[in-house]
N, C-alpha and C positions, 0 to 999 in steps of 0.2 A: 783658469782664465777669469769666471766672474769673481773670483776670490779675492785677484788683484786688482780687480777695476772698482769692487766693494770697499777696499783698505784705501784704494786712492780718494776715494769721497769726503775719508779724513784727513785727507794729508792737510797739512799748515800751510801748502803753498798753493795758493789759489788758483795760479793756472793747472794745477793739476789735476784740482777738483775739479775745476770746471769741466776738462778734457774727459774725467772720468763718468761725468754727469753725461754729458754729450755722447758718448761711447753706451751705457744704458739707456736712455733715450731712442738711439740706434736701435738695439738690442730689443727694443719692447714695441717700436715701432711696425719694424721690417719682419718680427717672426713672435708675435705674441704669445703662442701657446709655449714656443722653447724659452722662450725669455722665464713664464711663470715656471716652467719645470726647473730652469738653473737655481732661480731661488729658493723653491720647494729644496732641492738639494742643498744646499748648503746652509739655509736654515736648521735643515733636519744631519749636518755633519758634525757629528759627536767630534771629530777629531779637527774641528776648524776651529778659531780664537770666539771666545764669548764674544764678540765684539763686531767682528766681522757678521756672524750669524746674526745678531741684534740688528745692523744694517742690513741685512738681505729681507730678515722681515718686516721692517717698516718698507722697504722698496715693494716686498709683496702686498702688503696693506695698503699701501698707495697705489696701486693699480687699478683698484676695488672702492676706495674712499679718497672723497677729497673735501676740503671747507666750504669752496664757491659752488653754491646748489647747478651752477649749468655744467661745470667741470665733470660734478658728484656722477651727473646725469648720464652722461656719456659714456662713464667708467662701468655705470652700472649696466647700459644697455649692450656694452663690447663686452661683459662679464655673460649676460643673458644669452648672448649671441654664441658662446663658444660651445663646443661640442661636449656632451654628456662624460666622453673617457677623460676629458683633461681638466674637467672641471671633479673630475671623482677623484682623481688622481691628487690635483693640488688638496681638495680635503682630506683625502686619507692621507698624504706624508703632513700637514699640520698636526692633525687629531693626535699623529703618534709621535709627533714633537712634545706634545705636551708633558711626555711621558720622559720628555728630557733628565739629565745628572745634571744637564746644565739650568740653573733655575730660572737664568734673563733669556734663554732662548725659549722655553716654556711660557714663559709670560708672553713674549714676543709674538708666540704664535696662537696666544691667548686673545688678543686685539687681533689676528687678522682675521681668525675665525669667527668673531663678534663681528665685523665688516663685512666679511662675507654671511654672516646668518642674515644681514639687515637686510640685504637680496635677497638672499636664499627664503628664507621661514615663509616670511609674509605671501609668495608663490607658490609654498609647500614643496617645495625643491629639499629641503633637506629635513624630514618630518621626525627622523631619528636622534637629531643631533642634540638635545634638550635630554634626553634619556642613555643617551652614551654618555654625557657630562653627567649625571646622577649617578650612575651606574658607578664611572671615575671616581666619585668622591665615597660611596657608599658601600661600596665592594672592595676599592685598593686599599693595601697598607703600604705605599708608595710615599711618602708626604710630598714629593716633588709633583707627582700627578695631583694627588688633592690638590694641592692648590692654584697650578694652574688651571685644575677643572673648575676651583668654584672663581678664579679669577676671569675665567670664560663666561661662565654664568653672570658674572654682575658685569664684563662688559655689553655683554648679549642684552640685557635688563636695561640697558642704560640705551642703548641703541636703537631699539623697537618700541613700537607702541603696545602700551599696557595691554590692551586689547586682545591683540595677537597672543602672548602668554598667557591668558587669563585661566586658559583650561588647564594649565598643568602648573599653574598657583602651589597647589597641595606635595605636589613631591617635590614640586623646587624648595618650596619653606622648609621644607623636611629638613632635605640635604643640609641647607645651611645655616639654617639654627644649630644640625644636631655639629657642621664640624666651628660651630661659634661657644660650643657651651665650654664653661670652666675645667671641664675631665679633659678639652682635648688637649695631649700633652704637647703638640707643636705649634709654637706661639706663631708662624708663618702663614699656616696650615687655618689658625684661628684668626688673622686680621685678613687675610683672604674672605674667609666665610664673613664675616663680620662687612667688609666691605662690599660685598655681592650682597648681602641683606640691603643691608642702605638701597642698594641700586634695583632692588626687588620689592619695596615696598609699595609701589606705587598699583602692583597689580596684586597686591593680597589684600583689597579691600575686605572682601569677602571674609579670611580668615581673622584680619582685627576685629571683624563685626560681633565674632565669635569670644565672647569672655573668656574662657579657658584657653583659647590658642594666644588671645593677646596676650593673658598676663603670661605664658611660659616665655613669649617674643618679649617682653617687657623687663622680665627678672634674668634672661639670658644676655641682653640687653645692658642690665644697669650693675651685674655682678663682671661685665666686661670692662667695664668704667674702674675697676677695683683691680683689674691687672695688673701686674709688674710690668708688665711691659709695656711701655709708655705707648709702642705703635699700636698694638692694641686699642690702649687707652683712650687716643685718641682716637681711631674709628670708632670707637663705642661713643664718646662724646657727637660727632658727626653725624651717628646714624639716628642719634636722641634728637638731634636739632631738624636731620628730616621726619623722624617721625609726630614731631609737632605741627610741620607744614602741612603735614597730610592729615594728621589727626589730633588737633587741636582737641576737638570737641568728646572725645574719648579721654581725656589724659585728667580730671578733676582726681579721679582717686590716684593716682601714681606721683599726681604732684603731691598730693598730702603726706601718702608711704616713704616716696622714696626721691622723687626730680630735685625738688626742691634742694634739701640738702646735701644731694650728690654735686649739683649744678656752682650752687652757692661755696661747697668746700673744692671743687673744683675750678673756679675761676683766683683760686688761694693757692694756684699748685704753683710749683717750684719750675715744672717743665710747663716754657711758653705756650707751647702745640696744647697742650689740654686747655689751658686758661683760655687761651683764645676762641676755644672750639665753646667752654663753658659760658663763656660770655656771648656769644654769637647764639646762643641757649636761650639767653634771655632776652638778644636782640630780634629774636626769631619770634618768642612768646610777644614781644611789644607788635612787632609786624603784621600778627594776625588779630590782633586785638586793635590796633587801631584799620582794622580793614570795618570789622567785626563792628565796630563802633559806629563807622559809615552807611553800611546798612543793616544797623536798627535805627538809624535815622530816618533813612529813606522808608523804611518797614513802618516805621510811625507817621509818614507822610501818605502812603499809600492804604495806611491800612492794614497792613496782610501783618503774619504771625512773622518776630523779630527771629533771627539767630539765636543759639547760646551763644551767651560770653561767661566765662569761670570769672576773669578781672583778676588773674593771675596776678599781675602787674602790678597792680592796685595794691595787693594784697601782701606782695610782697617790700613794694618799696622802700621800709626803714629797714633794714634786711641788706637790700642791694645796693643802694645810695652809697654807705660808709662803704663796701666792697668796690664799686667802682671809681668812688673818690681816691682810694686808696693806689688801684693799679694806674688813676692818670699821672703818678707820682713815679711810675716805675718807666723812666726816660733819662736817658743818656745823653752826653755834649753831641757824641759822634753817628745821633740816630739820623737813619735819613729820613728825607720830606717824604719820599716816595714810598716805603717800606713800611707794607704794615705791618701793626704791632703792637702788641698788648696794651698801650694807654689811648692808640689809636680805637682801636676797636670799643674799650670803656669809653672813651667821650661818644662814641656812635652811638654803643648803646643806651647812654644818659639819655642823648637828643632824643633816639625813640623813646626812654620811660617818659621824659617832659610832655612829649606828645600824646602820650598814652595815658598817664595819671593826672596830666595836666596840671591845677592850682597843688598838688598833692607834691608834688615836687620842690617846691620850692624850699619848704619851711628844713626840709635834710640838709640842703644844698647850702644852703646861704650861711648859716654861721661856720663852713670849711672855705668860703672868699672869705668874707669878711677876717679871716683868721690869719688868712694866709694870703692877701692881694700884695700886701707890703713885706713879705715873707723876706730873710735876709739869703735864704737858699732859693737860689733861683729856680730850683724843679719844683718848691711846692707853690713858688710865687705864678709860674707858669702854667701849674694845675689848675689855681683856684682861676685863674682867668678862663682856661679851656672848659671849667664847670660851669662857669658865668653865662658864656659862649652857649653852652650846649641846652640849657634851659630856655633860652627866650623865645621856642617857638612849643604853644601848648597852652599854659598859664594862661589867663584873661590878662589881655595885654593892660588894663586898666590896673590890677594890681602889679605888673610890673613896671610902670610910667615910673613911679617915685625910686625905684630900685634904678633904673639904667640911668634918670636925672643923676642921681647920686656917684654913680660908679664913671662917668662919662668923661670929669676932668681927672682921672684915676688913669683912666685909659689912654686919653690922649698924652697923661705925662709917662706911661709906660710904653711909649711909641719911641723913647727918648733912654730907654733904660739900654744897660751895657751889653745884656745877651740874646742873639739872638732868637732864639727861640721863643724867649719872650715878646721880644719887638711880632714876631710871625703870629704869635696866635694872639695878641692884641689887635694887630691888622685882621686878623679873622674875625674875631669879634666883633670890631668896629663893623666888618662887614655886615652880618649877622644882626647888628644893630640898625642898622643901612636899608635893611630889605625887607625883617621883620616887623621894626615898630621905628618904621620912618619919623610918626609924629612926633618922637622925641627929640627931633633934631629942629623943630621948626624956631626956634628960638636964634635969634640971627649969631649971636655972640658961638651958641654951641658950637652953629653949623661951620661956622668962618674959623674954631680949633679945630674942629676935625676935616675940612678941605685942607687947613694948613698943614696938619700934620701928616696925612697922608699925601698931599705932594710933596712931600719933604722927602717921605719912604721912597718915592719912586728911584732914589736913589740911594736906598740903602743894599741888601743882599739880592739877588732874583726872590728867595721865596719869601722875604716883607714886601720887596716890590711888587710882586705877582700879588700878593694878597691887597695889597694897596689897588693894585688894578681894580680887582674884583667889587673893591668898596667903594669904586669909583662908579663903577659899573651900577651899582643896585643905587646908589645916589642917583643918577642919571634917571633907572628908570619909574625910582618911588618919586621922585619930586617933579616926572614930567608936566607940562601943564594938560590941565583937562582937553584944551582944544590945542593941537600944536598949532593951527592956521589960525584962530583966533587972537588967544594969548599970546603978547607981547613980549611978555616979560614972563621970568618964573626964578625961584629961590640961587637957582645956581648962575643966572648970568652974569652976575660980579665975579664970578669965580672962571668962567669958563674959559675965557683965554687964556689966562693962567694955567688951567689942568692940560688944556691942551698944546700949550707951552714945553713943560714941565714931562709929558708926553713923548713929545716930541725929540725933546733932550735925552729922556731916559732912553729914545730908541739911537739914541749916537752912543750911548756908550759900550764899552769893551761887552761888558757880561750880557748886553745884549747879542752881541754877535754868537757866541760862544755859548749861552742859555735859549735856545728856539724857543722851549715854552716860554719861557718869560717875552718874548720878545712878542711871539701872539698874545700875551695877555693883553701888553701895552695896547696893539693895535685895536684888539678886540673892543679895550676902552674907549678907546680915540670913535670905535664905531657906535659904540653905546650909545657917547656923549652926544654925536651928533644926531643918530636916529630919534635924539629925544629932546633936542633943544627947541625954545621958543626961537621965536622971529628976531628977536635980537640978536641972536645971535649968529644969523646967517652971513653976516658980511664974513664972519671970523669962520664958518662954515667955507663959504666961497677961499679967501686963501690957503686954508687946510688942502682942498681941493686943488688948488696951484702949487703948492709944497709937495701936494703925493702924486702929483702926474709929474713934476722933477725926477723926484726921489724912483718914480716906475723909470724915466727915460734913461737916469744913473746905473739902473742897474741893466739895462739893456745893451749899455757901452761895456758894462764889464762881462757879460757872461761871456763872452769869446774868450776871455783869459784866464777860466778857470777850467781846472784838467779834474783836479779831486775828485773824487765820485760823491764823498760826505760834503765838500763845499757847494757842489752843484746842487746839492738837496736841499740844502739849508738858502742858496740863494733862488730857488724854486718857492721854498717856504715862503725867503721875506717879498717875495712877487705877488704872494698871492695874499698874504696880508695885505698888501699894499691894494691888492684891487678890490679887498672887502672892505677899506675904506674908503676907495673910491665909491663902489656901489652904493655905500650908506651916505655920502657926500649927492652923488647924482639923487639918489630919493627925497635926500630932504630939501635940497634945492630944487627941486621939482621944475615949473617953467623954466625956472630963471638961468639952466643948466646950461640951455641950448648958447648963449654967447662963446662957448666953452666945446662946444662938442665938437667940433674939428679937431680941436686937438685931443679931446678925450679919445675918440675913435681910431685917429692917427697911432698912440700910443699900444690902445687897446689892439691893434691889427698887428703891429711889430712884436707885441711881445706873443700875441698866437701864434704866427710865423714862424716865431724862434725856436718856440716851445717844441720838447718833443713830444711823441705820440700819448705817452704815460706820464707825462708834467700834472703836480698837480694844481698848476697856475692855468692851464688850461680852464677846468672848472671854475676860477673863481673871476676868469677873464670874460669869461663867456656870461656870466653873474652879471657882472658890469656889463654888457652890451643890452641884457635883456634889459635890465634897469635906464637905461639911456632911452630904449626906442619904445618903452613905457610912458616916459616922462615927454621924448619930445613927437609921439604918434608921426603924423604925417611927412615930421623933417626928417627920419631916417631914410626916408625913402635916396635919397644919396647917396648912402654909406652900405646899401643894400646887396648892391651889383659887387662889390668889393668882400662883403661877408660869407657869403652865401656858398661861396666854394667850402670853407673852413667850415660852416656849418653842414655840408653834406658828410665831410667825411666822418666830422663826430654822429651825426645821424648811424653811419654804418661801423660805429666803434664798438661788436658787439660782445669784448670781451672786457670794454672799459665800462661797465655798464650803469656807472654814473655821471661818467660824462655823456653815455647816448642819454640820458635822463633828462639830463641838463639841456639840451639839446633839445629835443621833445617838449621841455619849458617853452624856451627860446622860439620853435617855431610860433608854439602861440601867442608869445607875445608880442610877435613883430606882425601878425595874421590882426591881432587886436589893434597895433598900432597904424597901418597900415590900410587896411580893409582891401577894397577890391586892386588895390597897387599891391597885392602881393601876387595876384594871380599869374606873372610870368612866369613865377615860381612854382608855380602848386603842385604842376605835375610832377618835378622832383620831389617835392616833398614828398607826396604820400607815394612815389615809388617806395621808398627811403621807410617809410611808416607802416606799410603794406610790407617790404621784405624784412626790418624787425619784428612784427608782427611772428612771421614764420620762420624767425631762427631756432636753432634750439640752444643753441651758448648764450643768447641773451637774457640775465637775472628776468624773471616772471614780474618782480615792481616792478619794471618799467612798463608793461604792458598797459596796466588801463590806464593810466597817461597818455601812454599814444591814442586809444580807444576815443580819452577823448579830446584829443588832439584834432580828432577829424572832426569835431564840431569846432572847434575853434576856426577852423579853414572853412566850413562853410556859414560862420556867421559871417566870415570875413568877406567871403566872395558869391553870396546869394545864391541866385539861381544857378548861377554856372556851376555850382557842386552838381545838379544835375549826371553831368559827364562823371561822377564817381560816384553814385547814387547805387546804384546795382552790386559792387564790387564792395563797398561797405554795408548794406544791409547785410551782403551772407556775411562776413564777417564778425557782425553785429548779434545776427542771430546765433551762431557757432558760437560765439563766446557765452550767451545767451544760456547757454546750456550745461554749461559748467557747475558740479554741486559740491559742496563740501560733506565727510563721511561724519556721522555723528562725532561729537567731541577731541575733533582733529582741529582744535583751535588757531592754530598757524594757518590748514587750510580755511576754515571758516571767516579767519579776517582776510585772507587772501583774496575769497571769491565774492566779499563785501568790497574789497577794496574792486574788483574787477568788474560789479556789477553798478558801483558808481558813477565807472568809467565808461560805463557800456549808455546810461544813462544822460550824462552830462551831453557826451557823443547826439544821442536822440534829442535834447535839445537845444542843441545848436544848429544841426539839423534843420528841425522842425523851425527853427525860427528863422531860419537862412533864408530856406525855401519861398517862407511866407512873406519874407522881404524882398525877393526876386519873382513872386505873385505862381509862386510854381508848385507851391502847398501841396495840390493835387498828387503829386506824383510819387506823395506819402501814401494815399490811399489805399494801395496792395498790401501795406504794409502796417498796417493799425491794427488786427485783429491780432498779432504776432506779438508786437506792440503792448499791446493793453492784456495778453496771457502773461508777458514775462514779469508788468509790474506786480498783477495780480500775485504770480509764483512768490516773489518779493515779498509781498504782503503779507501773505502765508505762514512764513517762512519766522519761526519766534529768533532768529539770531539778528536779523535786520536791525539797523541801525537807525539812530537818528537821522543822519546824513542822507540815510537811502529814501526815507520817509521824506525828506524835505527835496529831494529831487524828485521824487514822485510826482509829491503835488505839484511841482513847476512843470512836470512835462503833462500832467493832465492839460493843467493851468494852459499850458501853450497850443495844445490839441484843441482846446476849446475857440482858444483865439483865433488858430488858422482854418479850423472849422466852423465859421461862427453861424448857419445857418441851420444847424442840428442834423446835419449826416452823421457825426457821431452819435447819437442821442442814445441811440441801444445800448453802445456800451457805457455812456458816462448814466446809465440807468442803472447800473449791476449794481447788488448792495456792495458790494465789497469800496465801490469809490468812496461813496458816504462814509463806510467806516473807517478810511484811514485820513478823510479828513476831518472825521473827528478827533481820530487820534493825533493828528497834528497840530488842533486847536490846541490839546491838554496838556500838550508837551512844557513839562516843571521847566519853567528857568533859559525857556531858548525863543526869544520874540522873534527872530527868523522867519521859523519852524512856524508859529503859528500866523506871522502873516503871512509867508505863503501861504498856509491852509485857509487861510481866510479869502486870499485870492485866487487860489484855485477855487474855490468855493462857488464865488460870484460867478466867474468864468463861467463854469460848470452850469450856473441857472441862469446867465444870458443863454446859454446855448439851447437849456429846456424852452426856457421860453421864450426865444426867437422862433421855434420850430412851432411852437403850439400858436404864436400869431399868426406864424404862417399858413398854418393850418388850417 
């Protein structure tokens, strides 16, 4: 029976799949332990089709693991939940799958076992299983077992934190160096081990620290690279480029010995997979080198002892320039845009050497354009443009001024040449030219060829015109004026009606419809342009804005007539293009919007309406609303009684968890808009904010937004937050409590990010209160208060952000207490010291005017108390 409902999952005909999908569904629902036993069985059926078995195990892996962290959550805890004999059971028939004839149903059960350890280890629930998979690899002459055992091992590696493995480092490296080295005679057997090393390095710190164990990891390592067998070959190229991630700073003698030259005649190979891996080699070495470069900058600003840097990069350059000039040349009529690929990955890597070696780049590079700009073969004439392209950010822009003056009527007459490809990476260029060293456009005559020719492209292929987009785009935002509300005028308003013209047209035609990306690019520009125009150009802004509430109301009459499931996507898509330029239309019209918002609204309400539950015009509809009742504050209050239903149910959307996001925006900016005219509302709201709070399906980011959602509601509506005062401090405090485990950096930004939330929340609050004369009723609640900044304080991962909320909530403490009942606490050293640390802060004037104004605050309140005194 499940044999047949597994084989229907592939059938071709989709209601069948469906029916089939729905029928396990069922099955896993209504009886979960027999559900995991059928697939245990027929995963582990020697005598079922490779194939079907493959599908039972991913159904079993997916019981256990899923992408969406609240899905993951669930799976994990009904895993936790189930009884000790069935959860033994499902391990022992995988463990002896692995021991499969069949090699894809061994792998299969390779990944589920790794999903299930990612529960299991970290609880000490399966404490043997790390030492059975040794044992597999170290004791059988199976090869089918080896290698699913070490293919377990580097999913296992890949799925847990370092940490957790760290003890048993020594026998894992064992294992898979010893089935990685050259003697082992099964090349299968060897890109398994090979591939589980990669995914093992992370927690053998300890063993590379160790000279003699590296260099054996290092020569078993680069003699792997020397394979016949290309799959090999390349794992051993991939597991060199992580082990540079992780150990830059060890790798000086291995690059002299042996990287180098391995890397270099490897990025020459015949088979793509290696080249590609070899050059990602050295985009890898560029990546940590220009980090590396960043701070010993910072090291030289503060003080303190810099990094090593080898300057690999550096060093290499004359070396690697002609190699990767040479693969930009290795491109085809019929390459796709999308698809990467070896001259793709060389222009990547040039960009980072440009960035990396900086002025050092150029002098390789320039005489293969200069050689080849006017080339009569179109792939070297294409190359030397994409070399052009990939250097201009890096070099001291001052010596490249006279180079791009020079090459720029070059360019814009190759916007005009026959072949594609070239017309594409010329439009990139230009881009590139657009965003990095704008000031070489300021010359009117330039700028007015290259507006021309790039609204010309907007009708040439999608991917010149998308690129034309994008050049359009970085024009807009390098030439904006310094003051938009000041400035009158700025470089591009002779041109502006035109691009948006021009725009405009390009979104009528065919390959619009039928290219989405291309057709978001267009929009995207159309929002650029307008997010960055001077004053002039708002009347041409303003009918933009009456052409795209048409073009919304056009498509509103058509969606009833489309059945397609891909046309309803796509006209989903161009809806909500449509209302992110709306959104950017309502922002930069700012007052002057409200003649308009009736119908903006009207529009806006029809197409949320229509939209279904998982539209993703939803999102960008709700964009534009928040944007409107921004711009026109106290006149939404009309449109209010009409929204507010739409706005609760995405409030309780808590599997769409970025439209409840969005949502959670939305209340506070209508709470901002609004003020105490929202309060008919409120109590929904934070029902609404209070039961997200305690789902467990809804994504964790949305949480400290909501957090501090509830200062936005009580800046908005003063003292009468009182009535929710109680209900969000515990909340407040409970959150308050949350820590991150050392070097769990996901959590660490996590509960940075929660603790900002938790803060912003405290002053809005506080300032609410104080404006409804109700401050007092803070009081219980300050000592709790003033422990959790201090923990904050504390704490070396804190942020900037968190630091400059700080001060604003002392700052505001001080304010609503201005007669020195706080004084004991704003006495602790710890205040002083983080307002000094907030003076000192490099490069964030913010930062240190608050700290300046917390500061003040802080000594009115000393010494209000001491006159009083």
């Amino acid at each position: 029976m499940i044999a047949d409902i597994l084989a229907n999952t592939l059938n071709p005909d989709q209601a069948i799949r469906e029916e089939a999908v729905r029928q396990l569904e069922t099955l896993e629902n209504e009886n979960f332990p027999t559900y995991l036993q059928y697939l245990c069985e027929e995963l582990a059926n020697e005598n079922s089709p490779s194939h079907i078995r493959t599908v039972a195990g991913i159904s079993l892996k997916n019981t256990v693991s899923a992408r969406e962290i609240a899905r993951k959550e669930q799976m994990v805890q009904r895993w936790i939940a189930l009884n000790d004999e069935t959860k033994q059971s499902v391990k022992f028939s995988v463990l002896n799958t692995l021991n499969s004839d069949d090699i894809k149903a061994g792998s299969t059960a390779a990944q589920v076992i790794a999903a299930i350890a990612a529960i299991d280890i970290p609880r000490n629930q399966w404490p043997d299983l790390i030492q059975i998979l040794l044992e597999n690899v170290t004791k059988s002459d199976k090869s089918n077992l080896k290698q699913a055992s070490l293919q377990t091992i580097g999913y296992t590696c890949e799925l847990i934190n370092p940490e957790i493995l760290a003890s048993q480092s020594n026998s894992i490296l064992t294992a898979v160096v010893n089935g990685a080295v050259k003697e082992e005679p099964n090349q299968e057997v060897r890109l398994a081990a090979i591939q589980a090393l990669t995914n093992s390095l992370e927690f053998t710190r300890a063993n590379f620290d160790q000279e003699t164990e590296r260099n054996y990891i290092m020569q078993v390592v680069c003699e792997a690279t020397q394979s016949e067998n290309e799959n090999v070959k390349v794992a051993a190229f991939e597991c060199l480029v992580r082990i540079m991630q992780l150990y830059y700073e060890k790798m000086e003698l291995y690059m002299q010995k042996a990287l180098y030259g391995l890397t270099i005649t490897g990025m020459k190979s015949d088979d793509e997979k290696v080249a590609l891996q070899a050059v990602e080699f050295w985009s890898t070495v560029c990546d940590e080198e220009i980090a590396l470069a960043v701070e010993i900058g910072e090291a030289q600003i503060t003080n303190t002892d810099p990094p090593i840097c080898h300057y690999f990069a550096k060093a290499a350059v004359n070396d690697l320039v002609p190699t990767l000039l040479w693969l930009l040349t290795k491109k085809g009529m019929d390459d796709e845009d999308d698809e990467w690929n070896i001259s793709m990955a060389a222009a990547t890597c040039l960009s980072l050497l440009a960035t990396c070696v900086e002025d050092d780049i150029v002098g390789p590079v320039l005489p293969f354009v200069e050689s080849n700009i006017n080339n009569s073969d179109w792939v070297y004439r294409e190359a030397a443009i994409m070399a052009f392209g990939s250097i201009l950010e890096g070099p001291n822009p001052v010596n490249l001024y006279p180079l791009v003056n020079q090459a720029l009527p070059l360019l814009v007459n190759l916007m005009k040449d026959d072949i594609t490809q070239v017309k594409d990476t010329t439009a990139w260029t230009l881009g590139r030219i657009s965003d990095v060293l704008p000031d070489t456009l300021k010359n009117e005559a330039t700028l007015h060829s290259l507006v021309t020719v790039v609204t010309e492209g907007l009708s040439d292929t999608p991917r010149v015109a998308s690129n034309c987009c994008w050049c359009l785009m970085n024009l807009a935002e390098q030439l904006e004026p310094e003051d938009l509300e000041v400035n009158v005028t700025y470089p591009l308003s002779k041109y502006f009606e035109g691009i948006i013209t021009a725009l405009l047209n390009a979104s009528q035609q065919e390959q619009a419809n039928t290219e989405i990306n291309f057709r978001a690019s267009i929009y995207e520009a159309m929002s650029t342009l307008v997010s960055h125009c001077s004053k002039d150009c708002l009347q041409i802004v303003a009918k933009l804005t009456e052409v795209t509430l048409q073009k919304l109301d056009e498509t509103i009459m058509l969606q009833n007539q489309i059945v397609n499931i891909d046309d309803r996507l796509a006209h989903h898509e161009l809806q909500a293009n449509l209302c992110s330029v709306l959104t950017s239309c309502i922002r930069r019209l700012d007052k002057d919007i409200a003649v308009m918002s009736d119908n903006i609204m009207t529009t806006l309400l029809r197409i949320i309406s229509s939209a279904s539950k998982s539209s993703t015009v939803l999102e960008d509809a709700f964009l534009a609303v928040g944007a409107l009742s921004a711009v026109i504050e106290g006149g939404f209050s009309k449109y209010i009684e009409s929204f507010v239903p739409y706005l609760n149910v995405a409030l309780q959307a808590h599997e769409e968890y970025q439209m409840c996001s969005i949502a959670v925006g939305l209340v506070g900016d209508i709470c901002r808009a609004l003020n105490e005219g929202v309060i008919s509302y409120t109590d929904e709201f934070m029902n609404h904010l209070l039961e997200d709070l305690q789902s467990s399906i809804l994504h964790r980011d949305v949480k400290p937004a909501i957090l501090s959602c509830f200062g936005d509601i009580a800046l908005a509506i003063g003292g009468n937050f009182v009535t929710y005062l109680p209900i969000v401090m515990v909340v407040l405090k409970q959150a308050s409590s949350m820590e991150a485990p050392p070097n769990d950096y996901d959590m660490i930004d996590y509960v940075n990010q929660l603790r900002e939330g938790i803060l912003e929340a405290y002053v809005g609050i506080v300032q609410g209160l104080k404006s409804g004369n109700c401050a007092g009723e803070m009081a219980s609640h300050v000592n709790d208060i003033f422990a959790f900044m201090h923990t904050i304080h504390d704490d070396i991962e804190k942020t900037e952000a968190l630091i400059r909320c700080i001060l604003g909530l002392i700052g505001d403490f001080a304010d609503a207490f201005p007669n020195g009942e706080l004084n004991p606490l704003f006495s602790e050293p710890w205040i002083q010291e983080i307002i000094r640390e907030g003076k000192r802060m490099r490069g964030s004037i913010s930062t240190k005017e608050v700290a300046k104004w917390a500061n003040q605050m802080v000594k009115r309140s000393l010494q209000a108390a001491s006159v009083s005194y």
